[in-house]
C-alpha positions in Angstrom: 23.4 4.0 -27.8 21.3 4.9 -24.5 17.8 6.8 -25.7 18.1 10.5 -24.6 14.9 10.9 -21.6 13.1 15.0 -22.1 10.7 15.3 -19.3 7.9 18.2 -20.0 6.0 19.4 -16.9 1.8 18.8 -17.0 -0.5 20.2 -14.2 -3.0 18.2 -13.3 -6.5 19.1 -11.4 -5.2 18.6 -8.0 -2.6 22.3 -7.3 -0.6 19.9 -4.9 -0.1 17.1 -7.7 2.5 17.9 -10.8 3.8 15.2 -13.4 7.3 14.8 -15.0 6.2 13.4 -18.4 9.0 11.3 -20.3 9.3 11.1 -24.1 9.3 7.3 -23.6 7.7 4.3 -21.2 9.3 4.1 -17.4 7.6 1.4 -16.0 4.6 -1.3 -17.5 3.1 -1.3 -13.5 2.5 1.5 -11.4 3.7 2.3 -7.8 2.7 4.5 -5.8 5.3 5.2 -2.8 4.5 7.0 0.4 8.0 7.0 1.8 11.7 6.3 1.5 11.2 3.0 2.9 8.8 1.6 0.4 11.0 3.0 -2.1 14.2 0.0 -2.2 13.6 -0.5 -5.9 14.4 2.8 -7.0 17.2 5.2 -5.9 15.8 8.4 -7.8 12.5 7.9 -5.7 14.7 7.6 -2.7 16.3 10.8 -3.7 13.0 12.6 -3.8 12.1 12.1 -0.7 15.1 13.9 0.4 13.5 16.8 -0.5 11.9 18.1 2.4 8.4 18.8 0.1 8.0 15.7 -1.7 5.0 14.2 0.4 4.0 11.2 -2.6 5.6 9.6 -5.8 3.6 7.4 -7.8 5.3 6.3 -10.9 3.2 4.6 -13.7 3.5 4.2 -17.7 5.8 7.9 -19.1 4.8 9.8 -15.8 6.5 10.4 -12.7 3.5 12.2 -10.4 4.6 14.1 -7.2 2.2 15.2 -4.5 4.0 18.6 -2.7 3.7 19.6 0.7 2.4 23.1 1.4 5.4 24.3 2.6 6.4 26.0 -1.6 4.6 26.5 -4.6 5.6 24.2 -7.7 6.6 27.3 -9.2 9.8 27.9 -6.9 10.7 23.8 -7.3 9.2 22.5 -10.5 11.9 22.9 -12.9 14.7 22.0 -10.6 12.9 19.2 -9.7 12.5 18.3 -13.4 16.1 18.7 -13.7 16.7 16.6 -11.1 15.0 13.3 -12.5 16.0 14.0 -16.1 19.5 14.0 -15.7 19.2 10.7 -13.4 17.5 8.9 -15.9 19.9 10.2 -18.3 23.0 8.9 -16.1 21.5 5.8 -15.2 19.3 4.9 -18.3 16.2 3.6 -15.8 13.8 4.7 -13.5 14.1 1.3 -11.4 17.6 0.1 -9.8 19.2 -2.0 -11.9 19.5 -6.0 -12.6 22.7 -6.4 -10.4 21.4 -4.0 -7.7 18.4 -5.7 -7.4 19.6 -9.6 -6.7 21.5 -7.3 -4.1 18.8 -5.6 -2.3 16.9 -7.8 0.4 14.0 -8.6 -0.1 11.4 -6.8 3.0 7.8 -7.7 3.3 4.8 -5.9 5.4 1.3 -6.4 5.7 -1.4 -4.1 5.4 -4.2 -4.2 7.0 -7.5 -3.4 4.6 -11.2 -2.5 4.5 -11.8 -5.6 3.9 -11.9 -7.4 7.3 -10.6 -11.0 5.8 -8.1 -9.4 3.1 -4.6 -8.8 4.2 -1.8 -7.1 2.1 0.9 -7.5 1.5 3.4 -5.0 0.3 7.3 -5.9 -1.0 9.9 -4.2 -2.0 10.3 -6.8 -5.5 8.6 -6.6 -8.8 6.0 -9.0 -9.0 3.8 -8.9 -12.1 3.1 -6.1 -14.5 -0.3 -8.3 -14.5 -3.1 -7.8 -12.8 -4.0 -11.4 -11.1 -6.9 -12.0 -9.7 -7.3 -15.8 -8.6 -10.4 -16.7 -7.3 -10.0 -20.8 -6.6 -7.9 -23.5 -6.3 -8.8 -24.4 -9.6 -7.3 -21.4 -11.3 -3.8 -21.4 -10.3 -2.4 -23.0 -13.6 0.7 -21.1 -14.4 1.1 -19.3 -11.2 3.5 -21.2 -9.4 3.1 -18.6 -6.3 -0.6 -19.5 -6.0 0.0 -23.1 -6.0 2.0 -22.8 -3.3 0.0 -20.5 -1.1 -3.5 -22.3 -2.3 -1.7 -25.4 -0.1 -2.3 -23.6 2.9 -5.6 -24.7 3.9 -6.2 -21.0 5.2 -6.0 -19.0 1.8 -9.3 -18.4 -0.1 -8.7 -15.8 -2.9 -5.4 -14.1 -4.3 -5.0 -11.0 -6.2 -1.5 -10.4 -6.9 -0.2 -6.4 -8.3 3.4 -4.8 -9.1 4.4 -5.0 -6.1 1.8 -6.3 -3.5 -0.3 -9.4 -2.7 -3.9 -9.5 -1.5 -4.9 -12.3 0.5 -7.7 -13.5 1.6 -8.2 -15.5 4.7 -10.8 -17.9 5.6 -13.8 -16.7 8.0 -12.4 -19.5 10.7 -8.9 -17.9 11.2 -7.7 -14.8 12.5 -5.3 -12.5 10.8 -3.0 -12.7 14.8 -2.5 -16.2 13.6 -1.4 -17.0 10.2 0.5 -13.3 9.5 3.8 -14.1 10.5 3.8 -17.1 8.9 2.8 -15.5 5.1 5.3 -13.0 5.8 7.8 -15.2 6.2 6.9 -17.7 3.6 6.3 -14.9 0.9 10.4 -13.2 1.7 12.0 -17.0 1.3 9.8 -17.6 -1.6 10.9 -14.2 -3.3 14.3 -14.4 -2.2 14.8 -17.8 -4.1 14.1 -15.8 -7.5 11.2 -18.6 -8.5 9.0 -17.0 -11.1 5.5 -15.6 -10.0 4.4 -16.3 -13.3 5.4 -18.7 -16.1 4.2 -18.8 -19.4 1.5 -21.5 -19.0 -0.9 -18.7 -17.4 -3.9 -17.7 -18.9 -6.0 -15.0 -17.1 -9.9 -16.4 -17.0 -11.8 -15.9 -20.3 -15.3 -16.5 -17.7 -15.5 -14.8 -14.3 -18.8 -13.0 -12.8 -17.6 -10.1 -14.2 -15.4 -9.4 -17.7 -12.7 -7.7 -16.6 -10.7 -6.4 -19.9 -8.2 -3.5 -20.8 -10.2 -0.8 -22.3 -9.1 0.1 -25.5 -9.1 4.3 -24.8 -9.0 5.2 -28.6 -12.3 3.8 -29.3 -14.2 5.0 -26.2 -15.7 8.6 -26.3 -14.4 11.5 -24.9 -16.4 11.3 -21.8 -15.6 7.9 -20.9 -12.0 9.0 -22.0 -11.9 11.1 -19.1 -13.6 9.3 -16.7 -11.0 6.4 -17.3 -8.5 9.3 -17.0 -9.6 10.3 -13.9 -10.0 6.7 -12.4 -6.6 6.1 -12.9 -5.3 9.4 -11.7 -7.5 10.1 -9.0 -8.9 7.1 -7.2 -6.6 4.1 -8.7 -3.7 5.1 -7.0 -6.1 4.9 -3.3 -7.9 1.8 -4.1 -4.1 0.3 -5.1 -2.9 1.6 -1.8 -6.1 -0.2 -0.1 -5.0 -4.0 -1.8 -7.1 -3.6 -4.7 -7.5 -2.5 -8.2 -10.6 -0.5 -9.8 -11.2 -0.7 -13.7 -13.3 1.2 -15.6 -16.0 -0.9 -17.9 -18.5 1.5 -19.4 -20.7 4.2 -19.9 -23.9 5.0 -20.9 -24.1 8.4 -22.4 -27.8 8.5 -22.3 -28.0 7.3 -18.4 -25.2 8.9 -17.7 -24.3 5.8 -15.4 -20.5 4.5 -14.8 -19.7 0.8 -14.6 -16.4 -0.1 -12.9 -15.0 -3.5 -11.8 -13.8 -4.0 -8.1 -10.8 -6.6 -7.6 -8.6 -8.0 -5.1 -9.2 -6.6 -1.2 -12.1 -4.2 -2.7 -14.2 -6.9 -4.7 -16.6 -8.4 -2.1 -15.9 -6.3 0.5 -18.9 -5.7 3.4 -18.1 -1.9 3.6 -16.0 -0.4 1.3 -17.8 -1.2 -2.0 -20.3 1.2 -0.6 -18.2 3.8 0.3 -15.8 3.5 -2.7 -19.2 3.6 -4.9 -20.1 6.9 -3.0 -16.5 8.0 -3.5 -16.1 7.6 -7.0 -19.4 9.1 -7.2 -18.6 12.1 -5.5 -15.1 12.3 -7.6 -16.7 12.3 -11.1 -19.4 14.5 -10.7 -17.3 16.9 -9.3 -15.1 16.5 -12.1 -17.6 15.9 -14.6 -20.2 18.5 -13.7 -23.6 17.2 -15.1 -21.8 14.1 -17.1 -22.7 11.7 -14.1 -25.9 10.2 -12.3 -24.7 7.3 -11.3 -21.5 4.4 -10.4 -22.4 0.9 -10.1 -19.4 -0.6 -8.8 -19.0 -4.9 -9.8 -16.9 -7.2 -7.9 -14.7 -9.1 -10.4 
């Protein structure tokens, strides 16, 4: 028998930004779509941006978050809206197109440019990983058949691969006018011959410059609860949109200072470390009056 999805509506602290919470998981990524187009993997995204005020979905974990235009007020939309995705997901049983649909659909590639001047990414329309994969060398491609392949192009220097993009990293004696065709078009055969991304045989790095681990939220207290609330709702989905992926590490209560981890097109990166630091920054202690004196942002 198909579970029964009950959506329940929760504000959040941006008036333009509502979520449709489910009474079970959607999704183990998260995806964040800024148009119809980048939506092929999921008709009942498609159909929101038929509405003429949906401006954003991003879709992670029980949640379905939806940025509004100006032109209503949630309160004349929000429980038709509600509706809307409930009885979908009650019709269909998934957020995501299904298994048949999918081998269907063609698979599109397009590269983003980043703030990072020698990371490229690049965005499909195909689940990748529910993983975060950050491969920093040749010699850490074990059980990532897509890195082997790409690490043969004598071009590539770092990988970091996400739900539903790829971050690479070029070397400094090529430029991007060169090689991005060819990635393109070696990534859309690669996925459209259904070879895994990932196979069992991978092991994510138990020693990089940085430990990047997922935070166990039940232990941490209630201040570091929210910043890693508010990391994830407020500048994850930027940073994701930018090639890269932001964790939280810790926080010292009696310095008040945040650590966070930088990977993919944001770890290393001449300019934006700086100005993501700042940003952060200016998002938490706005958030957080007098909780926050400082972020020290690490490259993973």
């Amino acid at each position: 028998m198909m579970q029964k999805f009950n959506l329940y509506i929760e504000k959040t602290n941006n008036d333009t930004i509502l979520k449709f919470v489910a009474n079970t998981i959607l999704t183990e990524g998260s995806f964040e779509y800024n148009n119809i187009e980048e939506a092929q993997n999921s008709k009942l995204v498609q159909q929101l941006f038929h509405l003429p005020f949906v401006k954003k979905v991003f879709v992670t974990a029980n949640f379905i978050a939806v940025e509004r235009y100006n032109i209503v007020e949630w309160t004349d939309v929000q429980d038709e809206l509600k509706q809307v995705i409930e009885n979908y997901l009650n019709q269909y049983g998934a957020l995501f197109n299904t298994e048949e649909q999918t081998k269907k659909m063609p698979v599109q590639i397009y590269a983003e440019s980043t703030p990072n001047p020698n990371v490229m990414k690049f965005v499909t329309n195909k689940l990748l990983t529910s993983q975060q994969i950050e491969v920093l060398s040749v010699d850490a491609i074990k059980g990532i058949p897509l890195a082997e392949e790409l690490f043969n192009m004598p071009f590539i220097n770092e990988l970091f691969i996400s739900d539903n993009y790829i971050s690479i990293t070029k070397t400094k004696d090529i430029e991007w006018f060169e090689i991005t065709n060819e990635l393109r078009s070696f990534l859309k055969t690669y996925l459209e011959s259904s070879r895994p991304i990932v196979t069992e045989a991978y092991t994510p790095p138990k020693h990089t410059s940085v430990e990047a681990k997922t935070i166990n939220t039940d232990a941490l207290d209630e201040v570091s609860k929210e910043i890693v609330a508010i990391l994830d709702e407020y500048i994850k989905p930027a940073v994701t949109s930018d090639g890269g992926n932001i964790m939280f590490q810790s926080y010292d209560t009696e310095t008040k200072t945040v650590n966070v981890i930088l990977q993919g097109a944001c770890s290393g990166c001449p300019s934006s470390t700086i100005t993501l630091k700042n940003g952060i920054e200016a998002t938490l202690k706005q958030l957080l009056p007098n909780k926050i004196e400082e972020v020290i942002a690490l490259n993973g």
